[in-house]
PDB file of N, H, CA, C and O in Angstrom:
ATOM      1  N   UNK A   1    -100.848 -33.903 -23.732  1.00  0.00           N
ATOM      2  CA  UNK A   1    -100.707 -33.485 -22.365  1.00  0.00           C
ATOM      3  C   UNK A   1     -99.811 -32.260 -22.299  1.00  0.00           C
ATOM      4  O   UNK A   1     -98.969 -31.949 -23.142  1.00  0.00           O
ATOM      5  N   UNK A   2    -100.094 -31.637 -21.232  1.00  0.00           N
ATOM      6  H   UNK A   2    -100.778 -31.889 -20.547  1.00  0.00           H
ATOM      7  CA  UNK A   2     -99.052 -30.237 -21.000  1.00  0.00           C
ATOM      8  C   UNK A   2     -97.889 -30.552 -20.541  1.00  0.00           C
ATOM      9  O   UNK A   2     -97.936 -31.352 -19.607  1.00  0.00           O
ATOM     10  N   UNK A   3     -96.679 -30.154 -20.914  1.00  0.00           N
ATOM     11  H   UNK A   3     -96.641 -29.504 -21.673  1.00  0.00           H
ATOM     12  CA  UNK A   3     -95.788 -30.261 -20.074  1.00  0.00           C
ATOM     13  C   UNK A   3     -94.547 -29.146 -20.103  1.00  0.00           C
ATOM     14  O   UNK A   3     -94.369 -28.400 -21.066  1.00  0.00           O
ATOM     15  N   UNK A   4     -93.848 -29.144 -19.096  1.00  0.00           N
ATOM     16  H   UNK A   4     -93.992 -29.750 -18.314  1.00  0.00           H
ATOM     17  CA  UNK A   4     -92.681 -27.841 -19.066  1.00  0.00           C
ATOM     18  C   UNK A   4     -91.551 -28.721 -19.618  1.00  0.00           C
ATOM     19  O   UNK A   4     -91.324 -29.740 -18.965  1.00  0.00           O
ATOM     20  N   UNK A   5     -90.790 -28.497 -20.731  1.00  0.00           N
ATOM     21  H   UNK A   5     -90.974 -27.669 -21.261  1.00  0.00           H
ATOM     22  CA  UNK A   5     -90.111 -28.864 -21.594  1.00  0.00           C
ATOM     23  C   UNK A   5     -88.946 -27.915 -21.940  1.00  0.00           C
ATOM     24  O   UNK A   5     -89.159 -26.711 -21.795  1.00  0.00           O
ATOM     25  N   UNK A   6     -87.557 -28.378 -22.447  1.00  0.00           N
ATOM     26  H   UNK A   6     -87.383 -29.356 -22.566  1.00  0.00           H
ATOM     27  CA  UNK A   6     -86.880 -27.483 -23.014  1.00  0.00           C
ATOM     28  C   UNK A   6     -87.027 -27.449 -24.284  1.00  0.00           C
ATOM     29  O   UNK A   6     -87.069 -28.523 -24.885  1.00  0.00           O
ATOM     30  N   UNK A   7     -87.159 -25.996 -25.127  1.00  0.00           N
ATOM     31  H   UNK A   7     -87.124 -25.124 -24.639  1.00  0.00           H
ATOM     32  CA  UNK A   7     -87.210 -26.313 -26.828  1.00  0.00           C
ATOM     33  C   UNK A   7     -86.286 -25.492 -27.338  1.00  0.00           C
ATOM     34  O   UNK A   7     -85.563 -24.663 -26.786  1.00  0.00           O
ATOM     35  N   UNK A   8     -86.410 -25.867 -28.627  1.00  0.00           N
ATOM     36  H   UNK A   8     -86.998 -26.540 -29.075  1.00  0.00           H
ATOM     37  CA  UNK A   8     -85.373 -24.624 -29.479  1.00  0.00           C
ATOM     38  C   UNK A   8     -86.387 -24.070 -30.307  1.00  0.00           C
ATOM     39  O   UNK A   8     -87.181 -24.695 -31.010  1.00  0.00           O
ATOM     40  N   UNK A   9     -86.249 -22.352 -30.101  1.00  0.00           N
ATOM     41  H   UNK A   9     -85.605 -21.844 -29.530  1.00  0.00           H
ATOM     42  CA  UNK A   9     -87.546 -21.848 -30.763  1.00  0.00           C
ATOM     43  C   UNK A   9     -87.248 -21.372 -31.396  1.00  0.00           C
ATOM     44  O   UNK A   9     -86.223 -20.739 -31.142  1.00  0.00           O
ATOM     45  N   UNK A  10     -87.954 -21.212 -33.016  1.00  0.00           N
ATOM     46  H   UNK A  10     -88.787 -21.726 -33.222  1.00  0.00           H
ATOM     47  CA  UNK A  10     -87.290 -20.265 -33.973  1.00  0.00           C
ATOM     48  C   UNK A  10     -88.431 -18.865 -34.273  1.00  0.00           C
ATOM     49  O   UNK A  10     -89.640 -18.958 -34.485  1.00  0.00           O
ATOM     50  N   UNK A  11     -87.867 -18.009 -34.230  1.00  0.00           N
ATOM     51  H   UNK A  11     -86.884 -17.934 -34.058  1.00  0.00           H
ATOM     52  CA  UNK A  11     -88.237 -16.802 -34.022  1.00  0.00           C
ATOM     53  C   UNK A  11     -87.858 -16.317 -35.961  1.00  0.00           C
ATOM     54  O   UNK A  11     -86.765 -16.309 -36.526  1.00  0.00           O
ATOM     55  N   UNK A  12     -89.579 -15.891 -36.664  1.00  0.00           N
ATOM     56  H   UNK A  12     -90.467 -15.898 -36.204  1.00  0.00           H
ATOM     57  CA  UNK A  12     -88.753 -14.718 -38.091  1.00  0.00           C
ATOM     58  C   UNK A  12     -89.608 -13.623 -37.476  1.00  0.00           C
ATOM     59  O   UNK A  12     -90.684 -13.641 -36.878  1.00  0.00           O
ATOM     60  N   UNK A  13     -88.697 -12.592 -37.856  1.00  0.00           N
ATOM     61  H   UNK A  13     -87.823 -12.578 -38.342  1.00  0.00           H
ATOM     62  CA  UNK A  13     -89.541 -11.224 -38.148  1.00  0.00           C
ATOM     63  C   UNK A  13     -90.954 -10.973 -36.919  1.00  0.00           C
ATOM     64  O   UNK A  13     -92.060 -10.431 -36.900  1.00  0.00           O
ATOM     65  N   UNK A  14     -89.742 -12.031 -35.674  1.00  0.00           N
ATOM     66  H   UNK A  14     -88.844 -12.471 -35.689  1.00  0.00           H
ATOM     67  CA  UNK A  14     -90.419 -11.230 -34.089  1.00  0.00           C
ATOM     68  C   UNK A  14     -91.564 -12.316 -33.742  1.00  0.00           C
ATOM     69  O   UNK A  14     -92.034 -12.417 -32.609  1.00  0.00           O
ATOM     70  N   UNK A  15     -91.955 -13.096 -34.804  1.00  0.00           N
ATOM     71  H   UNK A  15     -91.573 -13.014 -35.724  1.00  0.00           H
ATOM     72  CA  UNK A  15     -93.087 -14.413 -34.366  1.00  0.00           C
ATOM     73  C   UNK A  15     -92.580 -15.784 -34.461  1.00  0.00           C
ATOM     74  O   UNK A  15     -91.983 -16.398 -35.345  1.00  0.00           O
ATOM     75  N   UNK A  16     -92.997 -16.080 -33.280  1.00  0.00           N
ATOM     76  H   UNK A  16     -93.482 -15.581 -32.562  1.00  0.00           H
ATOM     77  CA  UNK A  16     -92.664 -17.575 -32.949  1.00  0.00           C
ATOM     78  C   UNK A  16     -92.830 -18.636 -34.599  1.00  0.00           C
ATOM     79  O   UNK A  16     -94.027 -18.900 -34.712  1.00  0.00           O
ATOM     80  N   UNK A  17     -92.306 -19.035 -35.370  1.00  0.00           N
ATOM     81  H   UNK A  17     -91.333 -18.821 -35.278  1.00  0.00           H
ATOM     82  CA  UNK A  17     -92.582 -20.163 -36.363  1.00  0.00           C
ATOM     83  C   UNK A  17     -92.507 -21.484 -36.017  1.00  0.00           C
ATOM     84  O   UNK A  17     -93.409 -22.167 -36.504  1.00  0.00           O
ATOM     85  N   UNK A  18     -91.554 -22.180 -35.188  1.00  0.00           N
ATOM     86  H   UNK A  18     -90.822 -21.626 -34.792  1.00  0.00           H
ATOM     87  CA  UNK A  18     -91.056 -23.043 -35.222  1.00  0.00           C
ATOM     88  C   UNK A  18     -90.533 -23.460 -33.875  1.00  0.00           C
ATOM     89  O   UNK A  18     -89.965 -22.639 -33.154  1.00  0.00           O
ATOM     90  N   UNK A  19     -90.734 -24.897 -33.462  1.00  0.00           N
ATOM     91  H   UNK A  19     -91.196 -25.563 -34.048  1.00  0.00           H
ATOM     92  CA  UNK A  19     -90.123 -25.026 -32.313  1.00  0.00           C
ATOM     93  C   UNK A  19     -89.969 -26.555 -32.139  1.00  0.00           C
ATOM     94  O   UNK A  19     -90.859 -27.298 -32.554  1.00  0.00           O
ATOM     95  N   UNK A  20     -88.654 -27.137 -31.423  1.00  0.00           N
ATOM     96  H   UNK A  20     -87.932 -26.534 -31.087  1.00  0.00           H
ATOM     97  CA  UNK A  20     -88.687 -28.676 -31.235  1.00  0.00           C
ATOM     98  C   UNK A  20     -87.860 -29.000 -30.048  1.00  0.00           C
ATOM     99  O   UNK A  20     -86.693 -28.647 -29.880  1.00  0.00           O
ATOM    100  N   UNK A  21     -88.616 -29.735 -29.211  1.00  0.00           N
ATOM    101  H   UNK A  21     -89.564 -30.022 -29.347  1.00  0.00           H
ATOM    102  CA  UNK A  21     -88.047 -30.120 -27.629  1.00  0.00           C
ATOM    103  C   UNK A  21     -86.892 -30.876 -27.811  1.00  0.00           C
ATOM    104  O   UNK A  21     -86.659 -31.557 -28.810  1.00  0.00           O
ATOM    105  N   UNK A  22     -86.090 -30.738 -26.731  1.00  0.00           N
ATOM    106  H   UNK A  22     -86.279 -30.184 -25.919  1.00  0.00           H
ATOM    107  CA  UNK A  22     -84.811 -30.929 -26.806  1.00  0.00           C
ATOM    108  C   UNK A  22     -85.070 -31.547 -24.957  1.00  0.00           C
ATOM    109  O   UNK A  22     -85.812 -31.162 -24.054  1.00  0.00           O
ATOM    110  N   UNK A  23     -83.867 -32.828 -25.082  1.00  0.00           N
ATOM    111  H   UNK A  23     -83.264 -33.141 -25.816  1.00  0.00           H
ATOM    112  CA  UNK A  23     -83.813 -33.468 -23.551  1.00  0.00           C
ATOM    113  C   UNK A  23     -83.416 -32.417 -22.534  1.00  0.00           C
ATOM    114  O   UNK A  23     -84.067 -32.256 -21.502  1.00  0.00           O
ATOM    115  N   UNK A  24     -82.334 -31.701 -22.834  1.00  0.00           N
ATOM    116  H   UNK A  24     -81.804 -31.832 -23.672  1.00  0.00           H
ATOM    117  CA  UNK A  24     -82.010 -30.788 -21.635  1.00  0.00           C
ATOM    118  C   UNK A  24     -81.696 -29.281 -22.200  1.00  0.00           C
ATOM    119  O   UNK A  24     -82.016 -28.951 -23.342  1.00  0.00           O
ATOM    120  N   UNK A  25     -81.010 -28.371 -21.245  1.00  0.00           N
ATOM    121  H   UNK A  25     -80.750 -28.640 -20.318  1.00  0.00           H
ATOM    122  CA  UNK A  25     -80.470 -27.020 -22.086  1.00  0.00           C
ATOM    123  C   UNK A  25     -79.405 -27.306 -22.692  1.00  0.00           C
ATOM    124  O   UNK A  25     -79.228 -26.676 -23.735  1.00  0.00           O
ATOM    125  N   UNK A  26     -78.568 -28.098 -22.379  1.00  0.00           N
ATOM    126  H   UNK A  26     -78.712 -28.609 -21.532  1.00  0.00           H
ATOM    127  CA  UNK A  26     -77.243 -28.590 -23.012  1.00  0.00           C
ATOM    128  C   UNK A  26     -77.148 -28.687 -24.730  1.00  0.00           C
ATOM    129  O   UNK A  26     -76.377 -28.324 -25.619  1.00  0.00           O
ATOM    130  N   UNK A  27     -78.911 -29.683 -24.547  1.00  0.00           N
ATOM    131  H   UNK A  27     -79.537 -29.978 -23.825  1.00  0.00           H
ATOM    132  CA  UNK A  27     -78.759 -30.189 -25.872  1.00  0.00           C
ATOM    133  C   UNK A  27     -78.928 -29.398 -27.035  1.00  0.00           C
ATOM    134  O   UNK A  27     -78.331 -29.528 -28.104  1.00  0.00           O
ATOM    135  N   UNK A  28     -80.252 -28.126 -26.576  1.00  0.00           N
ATOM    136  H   UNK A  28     -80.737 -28.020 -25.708  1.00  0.00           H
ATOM    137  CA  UNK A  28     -80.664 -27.375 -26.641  1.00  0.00           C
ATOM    138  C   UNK A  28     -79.574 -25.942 -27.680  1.00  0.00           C
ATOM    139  O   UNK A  28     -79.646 -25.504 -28.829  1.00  0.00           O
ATOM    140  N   UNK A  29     -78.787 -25.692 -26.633  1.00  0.00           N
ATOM    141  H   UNK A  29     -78.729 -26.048 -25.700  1.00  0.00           H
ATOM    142  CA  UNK A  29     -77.828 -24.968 -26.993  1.00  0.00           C
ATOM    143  C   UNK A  29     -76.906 -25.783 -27.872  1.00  0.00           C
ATOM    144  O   UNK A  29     -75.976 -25.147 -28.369  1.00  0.00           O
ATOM    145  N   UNK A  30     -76.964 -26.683 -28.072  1.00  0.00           N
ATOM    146  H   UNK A  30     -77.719 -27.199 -27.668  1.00  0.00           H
ATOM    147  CA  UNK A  30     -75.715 -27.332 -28.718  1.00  0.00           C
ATOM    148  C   UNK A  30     -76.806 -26.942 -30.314  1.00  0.00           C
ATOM    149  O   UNK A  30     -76.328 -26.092 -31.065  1.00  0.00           O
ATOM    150  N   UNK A  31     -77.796 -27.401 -30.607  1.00  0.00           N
ATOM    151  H   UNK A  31     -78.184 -28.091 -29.997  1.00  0.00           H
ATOM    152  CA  UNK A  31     -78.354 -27.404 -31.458  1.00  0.00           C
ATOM    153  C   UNK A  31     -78.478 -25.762 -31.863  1.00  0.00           C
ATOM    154  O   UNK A  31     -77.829 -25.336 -32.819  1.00  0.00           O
ATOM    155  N   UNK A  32     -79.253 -24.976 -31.163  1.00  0.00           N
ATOM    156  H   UNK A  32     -79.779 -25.322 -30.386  1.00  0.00           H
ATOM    157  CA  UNK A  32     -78.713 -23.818 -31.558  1.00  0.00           C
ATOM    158  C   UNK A  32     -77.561 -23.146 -32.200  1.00  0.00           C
ATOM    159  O   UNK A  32     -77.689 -22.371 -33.148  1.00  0.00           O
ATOM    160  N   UNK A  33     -76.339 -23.493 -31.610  1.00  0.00           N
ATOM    161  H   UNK A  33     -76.235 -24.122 -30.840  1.00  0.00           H
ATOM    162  CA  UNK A  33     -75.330 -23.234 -32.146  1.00  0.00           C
ATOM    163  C   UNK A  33     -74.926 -23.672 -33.180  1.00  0.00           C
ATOM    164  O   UNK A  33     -74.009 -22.973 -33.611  1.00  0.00           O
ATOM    165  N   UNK A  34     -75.263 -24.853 -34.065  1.00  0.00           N
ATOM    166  H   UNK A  34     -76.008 -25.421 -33.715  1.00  0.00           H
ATOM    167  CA  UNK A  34     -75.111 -25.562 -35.233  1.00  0.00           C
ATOM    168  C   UNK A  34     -76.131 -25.141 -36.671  1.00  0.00           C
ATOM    169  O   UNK A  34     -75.878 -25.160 -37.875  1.00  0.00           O
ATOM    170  N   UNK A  35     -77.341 -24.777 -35.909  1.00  0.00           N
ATOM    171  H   UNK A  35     -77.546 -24.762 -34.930  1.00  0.00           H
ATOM    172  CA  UNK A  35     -78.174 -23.918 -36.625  1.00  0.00           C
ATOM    173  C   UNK A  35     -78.036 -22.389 -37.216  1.00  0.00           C
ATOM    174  O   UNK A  35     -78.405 -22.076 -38.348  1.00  0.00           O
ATOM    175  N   UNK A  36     -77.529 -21.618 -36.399  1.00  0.00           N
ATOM    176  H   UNK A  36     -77.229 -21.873 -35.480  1.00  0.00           H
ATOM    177  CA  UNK A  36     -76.959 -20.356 -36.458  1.00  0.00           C
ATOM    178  C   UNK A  36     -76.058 -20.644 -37.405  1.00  0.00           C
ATOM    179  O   UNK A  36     -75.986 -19.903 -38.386  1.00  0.00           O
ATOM    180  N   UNK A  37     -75.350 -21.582 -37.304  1.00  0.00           N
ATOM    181  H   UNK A  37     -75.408 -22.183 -36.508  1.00  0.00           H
ATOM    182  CA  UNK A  37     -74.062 -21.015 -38.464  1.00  0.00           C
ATOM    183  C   UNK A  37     -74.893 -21.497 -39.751  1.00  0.00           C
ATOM    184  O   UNK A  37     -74.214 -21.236 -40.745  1.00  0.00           O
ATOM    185  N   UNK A  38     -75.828 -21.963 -40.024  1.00  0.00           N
ATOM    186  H   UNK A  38     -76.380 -22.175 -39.218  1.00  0.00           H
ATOM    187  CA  UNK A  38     -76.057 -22.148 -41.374  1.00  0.00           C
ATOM    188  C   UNK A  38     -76.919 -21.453 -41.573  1.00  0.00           C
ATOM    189  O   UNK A  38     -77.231 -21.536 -42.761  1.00  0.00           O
ATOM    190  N   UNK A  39     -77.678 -20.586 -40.902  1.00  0.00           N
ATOM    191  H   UNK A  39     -77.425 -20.519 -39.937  1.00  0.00           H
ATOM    192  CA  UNK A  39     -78.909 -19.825 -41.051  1.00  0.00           C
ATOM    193  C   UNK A  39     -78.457 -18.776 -41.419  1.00  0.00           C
ATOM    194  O   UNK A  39     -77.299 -18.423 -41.199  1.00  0.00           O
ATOM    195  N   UNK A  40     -79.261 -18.152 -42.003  1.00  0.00           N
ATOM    196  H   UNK A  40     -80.203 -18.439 -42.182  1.00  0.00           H
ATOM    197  CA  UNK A  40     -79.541 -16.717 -42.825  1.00  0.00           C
ATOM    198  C   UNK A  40     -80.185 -15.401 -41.452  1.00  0.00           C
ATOM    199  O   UNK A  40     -81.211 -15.794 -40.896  1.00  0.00           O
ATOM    200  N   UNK A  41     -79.666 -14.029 -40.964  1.00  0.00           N
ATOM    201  H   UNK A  41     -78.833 -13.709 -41.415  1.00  0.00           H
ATOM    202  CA  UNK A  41     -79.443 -13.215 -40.425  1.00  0.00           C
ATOM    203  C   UNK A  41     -81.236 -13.203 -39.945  1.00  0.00           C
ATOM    204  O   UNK A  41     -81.571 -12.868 -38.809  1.00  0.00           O
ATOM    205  N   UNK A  42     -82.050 -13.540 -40.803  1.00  0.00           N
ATOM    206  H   UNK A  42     -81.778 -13.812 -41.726  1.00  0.00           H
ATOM    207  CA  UNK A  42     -83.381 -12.957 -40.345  1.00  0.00           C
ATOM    208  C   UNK A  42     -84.742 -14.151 -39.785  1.00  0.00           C
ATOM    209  O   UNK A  42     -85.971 -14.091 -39.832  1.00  0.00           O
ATOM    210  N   UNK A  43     -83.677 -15.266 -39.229  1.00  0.00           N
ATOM    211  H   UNK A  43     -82.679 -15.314 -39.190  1.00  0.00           H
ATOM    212  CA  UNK A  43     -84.338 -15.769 -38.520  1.00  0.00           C
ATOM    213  C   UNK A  43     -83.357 -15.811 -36.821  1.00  0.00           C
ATOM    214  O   UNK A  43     -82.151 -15.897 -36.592  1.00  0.00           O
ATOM    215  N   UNK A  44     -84.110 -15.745 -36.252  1.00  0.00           N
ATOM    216  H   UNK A  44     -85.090 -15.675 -36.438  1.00  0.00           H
ATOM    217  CA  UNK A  44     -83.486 -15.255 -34.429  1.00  0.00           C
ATOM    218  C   UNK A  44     -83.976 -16.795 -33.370  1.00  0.00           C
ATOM    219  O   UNK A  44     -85.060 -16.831 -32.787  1.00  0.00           O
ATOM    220  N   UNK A  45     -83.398 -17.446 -33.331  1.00  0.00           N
ATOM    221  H   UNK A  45     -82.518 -17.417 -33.805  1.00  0.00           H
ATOM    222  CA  UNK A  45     -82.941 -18.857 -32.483  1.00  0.00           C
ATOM    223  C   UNK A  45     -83.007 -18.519 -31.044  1.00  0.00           C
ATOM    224  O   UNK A  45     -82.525 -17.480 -30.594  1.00  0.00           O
ATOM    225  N   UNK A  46     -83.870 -19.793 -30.019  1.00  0.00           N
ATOM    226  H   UNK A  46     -84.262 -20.638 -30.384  1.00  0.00           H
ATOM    227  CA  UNK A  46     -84.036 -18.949 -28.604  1.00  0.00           C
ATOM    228  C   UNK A  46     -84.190 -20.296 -27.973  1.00  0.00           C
ATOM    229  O   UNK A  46     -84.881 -21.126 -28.564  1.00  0.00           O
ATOM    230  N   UNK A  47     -83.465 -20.689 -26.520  1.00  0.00           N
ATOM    231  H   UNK A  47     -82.904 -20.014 -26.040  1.00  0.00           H
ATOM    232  CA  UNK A  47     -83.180 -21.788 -25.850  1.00  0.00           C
ATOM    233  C   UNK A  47     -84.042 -21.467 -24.704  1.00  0.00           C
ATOM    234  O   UNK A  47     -83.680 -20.685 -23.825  1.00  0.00           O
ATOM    235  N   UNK A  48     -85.418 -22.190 -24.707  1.00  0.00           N
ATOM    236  H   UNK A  48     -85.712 -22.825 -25.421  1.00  0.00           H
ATOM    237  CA  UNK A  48     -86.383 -21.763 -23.444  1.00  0.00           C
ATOM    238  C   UNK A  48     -87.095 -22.909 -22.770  1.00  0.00           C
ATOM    239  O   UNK A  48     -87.344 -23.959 -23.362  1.00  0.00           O
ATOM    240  N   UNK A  49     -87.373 -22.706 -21.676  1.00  0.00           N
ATOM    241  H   UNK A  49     -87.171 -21.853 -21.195  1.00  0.00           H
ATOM    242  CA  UNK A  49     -87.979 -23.795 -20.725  1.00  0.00           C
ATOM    243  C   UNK A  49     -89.364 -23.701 -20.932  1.00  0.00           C
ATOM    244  O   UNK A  49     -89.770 -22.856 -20.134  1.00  0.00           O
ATOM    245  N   UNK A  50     -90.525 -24.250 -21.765  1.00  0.00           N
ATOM    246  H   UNK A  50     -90.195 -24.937 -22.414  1.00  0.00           H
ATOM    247  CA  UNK A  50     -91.541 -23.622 -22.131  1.00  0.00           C
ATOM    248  C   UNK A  50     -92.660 -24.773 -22.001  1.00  0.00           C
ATOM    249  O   UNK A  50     -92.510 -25.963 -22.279  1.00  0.00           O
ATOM    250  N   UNK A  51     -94.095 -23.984 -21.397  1.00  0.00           N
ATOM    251  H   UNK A  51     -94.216 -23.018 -21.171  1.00  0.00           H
ATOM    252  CA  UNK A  51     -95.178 -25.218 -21.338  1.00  0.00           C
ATOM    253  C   UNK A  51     -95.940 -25.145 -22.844  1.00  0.00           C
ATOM    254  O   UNK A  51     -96.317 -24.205 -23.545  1.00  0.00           O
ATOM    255  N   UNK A  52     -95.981 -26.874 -23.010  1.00  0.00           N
ATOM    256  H   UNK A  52     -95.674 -27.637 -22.440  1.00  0.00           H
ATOM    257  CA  UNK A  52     -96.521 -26.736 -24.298  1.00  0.00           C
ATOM    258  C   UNK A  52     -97.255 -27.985 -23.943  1.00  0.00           C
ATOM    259  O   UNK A  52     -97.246 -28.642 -22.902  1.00  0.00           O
ATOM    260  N   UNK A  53     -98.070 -28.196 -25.382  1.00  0.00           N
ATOM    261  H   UNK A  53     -98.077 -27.662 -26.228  1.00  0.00           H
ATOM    262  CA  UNK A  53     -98.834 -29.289 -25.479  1.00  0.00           C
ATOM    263  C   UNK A  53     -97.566 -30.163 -26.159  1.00  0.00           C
ATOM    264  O   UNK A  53     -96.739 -29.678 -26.932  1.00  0.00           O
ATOM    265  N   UNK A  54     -97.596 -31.550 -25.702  1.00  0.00           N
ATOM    266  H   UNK A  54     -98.268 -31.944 -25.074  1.00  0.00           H
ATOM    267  CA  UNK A  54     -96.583 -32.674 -26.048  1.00  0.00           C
ATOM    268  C   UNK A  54     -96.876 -34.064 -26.447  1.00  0.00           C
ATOM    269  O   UNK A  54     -96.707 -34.969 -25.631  1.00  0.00           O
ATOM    270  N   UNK A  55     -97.371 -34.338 -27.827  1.00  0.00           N
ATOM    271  H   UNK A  55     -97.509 -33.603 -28.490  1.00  0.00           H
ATOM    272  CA  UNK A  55     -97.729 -35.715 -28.103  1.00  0.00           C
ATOM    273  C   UNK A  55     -96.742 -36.698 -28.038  1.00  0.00           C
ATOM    274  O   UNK A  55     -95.677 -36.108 -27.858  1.00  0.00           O
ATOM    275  N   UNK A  56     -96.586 -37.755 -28.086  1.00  0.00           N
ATOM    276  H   UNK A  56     -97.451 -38.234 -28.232  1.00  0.00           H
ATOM    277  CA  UNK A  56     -95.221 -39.143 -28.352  1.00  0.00           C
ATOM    278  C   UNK A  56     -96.070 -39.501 -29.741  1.00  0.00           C
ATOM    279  O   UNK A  56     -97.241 -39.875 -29.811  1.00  0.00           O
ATOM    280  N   UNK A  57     -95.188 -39.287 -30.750  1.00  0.00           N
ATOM    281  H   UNK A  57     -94.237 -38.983 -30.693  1.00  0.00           H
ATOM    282  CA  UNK A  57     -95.472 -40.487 -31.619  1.00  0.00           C
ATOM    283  C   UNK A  57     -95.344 -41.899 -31.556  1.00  0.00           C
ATOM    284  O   UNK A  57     -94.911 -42.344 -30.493  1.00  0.00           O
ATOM    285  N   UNK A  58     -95.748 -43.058 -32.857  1.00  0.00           N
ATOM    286  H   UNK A  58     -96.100 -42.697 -33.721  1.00  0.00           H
ATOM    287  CA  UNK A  58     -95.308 -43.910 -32.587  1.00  0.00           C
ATOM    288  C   UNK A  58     -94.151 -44.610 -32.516  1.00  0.00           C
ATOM    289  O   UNK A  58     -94.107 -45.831 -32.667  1.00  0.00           O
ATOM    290  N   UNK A  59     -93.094 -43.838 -32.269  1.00  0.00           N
ATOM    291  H   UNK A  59     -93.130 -42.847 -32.146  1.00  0.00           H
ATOM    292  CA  UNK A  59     -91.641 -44.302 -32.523  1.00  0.00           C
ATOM    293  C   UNK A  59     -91.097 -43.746 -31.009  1.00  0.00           C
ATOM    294  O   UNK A  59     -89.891 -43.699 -30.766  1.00  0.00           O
ATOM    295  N   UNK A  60     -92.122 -43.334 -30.024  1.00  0.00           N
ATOM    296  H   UNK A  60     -93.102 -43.372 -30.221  1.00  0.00           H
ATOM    297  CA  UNK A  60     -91.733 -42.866 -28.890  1.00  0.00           C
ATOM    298  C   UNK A  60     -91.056 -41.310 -28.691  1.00  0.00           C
ATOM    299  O   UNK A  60     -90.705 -40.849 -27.605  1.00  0.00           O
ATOM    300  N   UNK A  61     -90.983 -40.782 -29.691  1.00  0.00           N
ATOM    301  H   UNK A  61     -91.268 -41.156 -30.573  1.00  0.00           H
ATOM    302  CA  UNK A  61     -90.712 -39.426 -29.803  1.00  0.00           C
ATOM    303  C   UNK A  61     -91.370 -38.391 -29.559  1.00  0.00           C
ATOM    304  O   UNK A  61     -92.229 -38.123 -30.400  1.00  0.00           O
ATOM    305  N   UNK A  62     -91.264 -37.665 -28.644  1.00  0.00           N
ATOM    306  H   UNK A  62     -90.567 -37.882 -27.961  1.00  0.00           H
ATOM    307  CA  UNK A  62     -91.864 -36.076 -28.011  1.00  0.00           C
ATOM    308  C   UNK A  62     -92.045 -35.550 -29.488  1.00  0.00           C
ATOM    309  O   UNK A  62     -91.505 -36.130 -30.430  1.00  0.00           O
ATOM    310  N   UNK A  63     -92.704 -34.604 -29.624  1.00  0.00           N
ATOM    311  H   UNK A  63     -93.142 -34.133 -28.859  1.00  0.00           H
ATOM    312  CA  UNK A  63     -93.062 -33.542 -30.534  1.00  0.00           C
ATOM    313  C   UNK A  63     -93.773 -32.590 -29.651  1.00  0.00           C
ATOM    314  O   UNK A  63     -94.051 -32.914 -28.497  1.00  0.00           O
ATOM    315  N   UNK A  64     -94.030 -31.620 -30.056  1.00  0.00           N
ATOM    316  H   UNK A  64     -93.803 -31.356 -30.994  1.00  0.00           H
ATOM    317  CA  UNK A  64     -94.424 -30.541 -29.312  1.00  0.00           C
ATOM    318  C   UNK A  64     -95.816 -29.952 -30.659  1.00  0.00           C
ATOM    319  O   UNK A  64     -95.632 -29.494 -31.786  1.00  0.00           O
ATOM    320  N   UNK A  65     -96.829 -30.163 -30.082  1.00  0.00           N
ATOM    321  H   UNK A  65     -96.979 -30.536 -29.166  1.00  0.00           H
ATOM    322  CA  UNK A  65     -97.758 -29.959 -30.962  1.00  0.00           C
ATOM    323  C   UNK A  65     -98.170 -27.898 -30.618  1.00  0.00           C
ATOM    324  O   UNK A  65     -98.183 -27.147 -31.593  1.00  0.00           O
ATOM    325  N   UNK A  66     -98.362 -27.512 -29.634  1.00  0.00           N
ATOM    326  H   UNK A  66     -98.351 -28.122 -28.842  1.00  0.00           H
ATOM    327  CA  UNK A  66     -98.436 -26.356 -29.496  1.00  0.00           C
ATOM    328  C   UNK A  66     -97.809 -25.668 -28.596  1.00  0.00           C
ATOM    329  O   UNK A  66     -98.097 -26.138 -27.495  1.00  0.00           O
ATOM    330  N   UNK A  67     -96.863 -24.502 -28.477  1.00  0.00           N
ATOM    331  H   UNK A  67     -96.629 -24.120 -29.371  1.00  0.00           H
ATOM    332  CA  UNK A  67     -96.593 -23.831 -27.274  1.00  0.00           C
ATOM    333  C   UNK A  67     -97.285 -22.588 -26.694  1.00  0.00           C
ATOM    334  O   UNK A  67     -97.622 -21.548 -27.259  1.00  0.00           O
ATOM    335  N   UNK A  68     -97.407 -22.978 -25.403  1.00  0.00           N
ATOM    336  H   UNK A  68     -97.133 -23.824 -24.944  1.00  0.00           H
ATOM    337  CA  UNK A  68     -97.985 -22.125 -24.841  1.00  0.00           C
ATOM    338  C   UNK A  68     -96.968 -21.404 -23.905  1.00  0.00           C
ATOM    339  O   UNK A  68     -96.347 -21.793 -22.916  1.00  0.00           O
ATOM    340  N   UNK A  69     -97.019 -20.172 -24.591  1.00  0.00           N
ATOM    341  H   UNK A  69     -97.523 -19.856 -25.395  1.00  0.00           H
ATOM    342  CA  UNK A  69     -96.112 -18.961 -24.043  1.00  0.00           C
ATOM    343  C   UNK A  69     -97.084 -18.051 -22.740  1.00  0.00           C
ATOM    344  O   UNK A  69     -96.592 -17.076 -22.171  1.00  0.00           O
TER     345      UNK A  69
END
């Protein structure tokens, strides 16, 4: 299903790679900030309110199967 979600998106070399929903911006940014310090200069981290496609696994967990920018 579609839904407007907060994620943490990881950005290399200007293209979206990577992305995983987060409950609020709070959490969002908190995770960002913990990531950055261990990451290497040439990947670029981005805290966005974004519609994506959103499965639940079976453990009840959001995943974000595609974003749609």
């Amino acid at each position: 299903m579609i839904e407007v979600v907060f994620a943490l998106l990881m950005y290399m070399n200007g293209k979206l790679e990577g992305y995983s929903p987060k409950a609020n911006i709070a959490d969002c940014l908190e995770q960002k900030r913990k990531v950055e310090r261990d990451q290497g200069t040439n990947v670029n981290w981005s805290c966005k309110e974004v519609k994506a496609i959103v499965e639940v696994d079976k453990h009840g967990i959001k995943r974000i199967k595609e974003v749609k920018e």
